[in-house]
C-alpha positions, 0 to 999 in steps of 0.5 A: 771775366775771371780767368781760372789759372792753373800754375805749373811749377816744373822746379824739379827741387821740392825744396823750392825757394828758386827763381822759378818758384818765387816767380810762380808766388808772385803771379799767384799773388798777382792773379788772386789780388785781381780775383782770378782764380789760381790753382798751384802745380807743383810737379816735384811734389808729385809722385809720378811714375815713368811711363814706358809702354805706348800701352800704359800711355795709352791704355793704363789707369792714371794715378790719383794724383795724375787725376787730381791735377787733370782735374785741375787742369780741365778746370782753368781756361789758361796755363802758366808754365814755369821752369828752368832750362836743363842741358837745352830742354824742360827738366826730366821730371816735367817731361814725365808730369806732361807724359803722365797727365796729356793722356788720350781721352783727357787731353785729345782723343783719337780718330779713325781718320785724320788728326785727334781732337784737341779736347783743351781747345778754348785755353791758353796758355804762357811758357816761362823758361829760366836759364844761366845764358842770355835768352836771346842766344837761346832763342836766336842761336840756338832757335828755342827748339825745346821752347818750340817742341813744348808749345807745337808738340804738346800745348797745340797738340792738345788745342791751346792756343795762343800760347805766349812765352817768357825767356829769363836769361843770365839768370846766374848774375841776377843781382836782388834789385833784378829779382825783385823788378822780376817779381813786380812784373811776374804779379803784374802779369798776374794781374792781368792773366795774361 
């Protein structure tokens, strides 16, 4: 079965030409070699306002480009979410990206009683964190807290589920021959939708 697959590119540099983006490419690549189809977000090209009030959270009119990108989130059955680890967490402008678009009546919709209702149950989804340390500090020592506040508190929230992830650390000392076995594997995965 051809899997749909939204790319979520959470580099806040719109520049690009980072190791996230390079691996964002090559599972693109990947998926479309394979015949999946693939839909690209690229969160820092996206004019998104800081939302302030539980009100606008709740209540307000998305922006057109809020919408165009739930649209496209609705559309695919698995996400990939690519980013780089900044002072422990997702980059600020991926946290508004998830607070503008996992809205109430897009992504769950409340109830009079009990939990809300998961409207993007039926989707998966994979996590890829770059970061200057080793990634089993992060996920040891550190315990991945923002890593595991990303899939619980929004991802699962919302009904995605399972969720796979990716650590990429020492990303600092990469030598070219390591990016490019990172490339392969990332078209690999793409391959495979996974």
């Amino acid at each position: 079965m051809i899997r749909r697959i939204a790319i979520i590119q959470g580099h806040p540099d719109p520049a690009g030409d980072h190791l996230c983006h390079r691996l964002a490419d090559a599972y693109a690549a990947g998926a479309l070699a394979s015949g999946r189809e693939a839909r690209r977000i690229e969160v820092a090209r996206l004019d998104l306002p800081m939302l302030r009030t539980q009100a606008d959270f709740e209540k307000g009119n998305p922006s057109p480009a809020v919408v165009a990108v739930q649209d496209d989130l609705r559309w695919a059955s698995h996400w990939v979410i690519i980013y780089p680890l900044w002072l422990g967490d997702m980059p600020a402008v991926l946290k508004g990206f998830f607070e503008q678009v996992v809205r109430p009546g897009f992504a769950f919709r409340y109830r009079d009683k009990g939990f809300p209702e998961k409207l993007m149950a039926g989707r998966s989804a994979h996590v890829v964190v770059t970061m200057g340390m080793p990634g089993v500090a992060y996920r040891w020592f550190y315990g991945a807290h923002s890593l595991k506040s990303l899939k619980r508190n929004i991802l699962k929230f919302i009904g995605i589920n399972p969720i796979g992830d990716t650590l990429i650390g020492g990303v600092g000392g990469l030598s070219a021959d390591d990016v490019d076995q990172l490339i392969a594997r990332f078209e690999a995965l793409g391959r495979e939708g996974g």
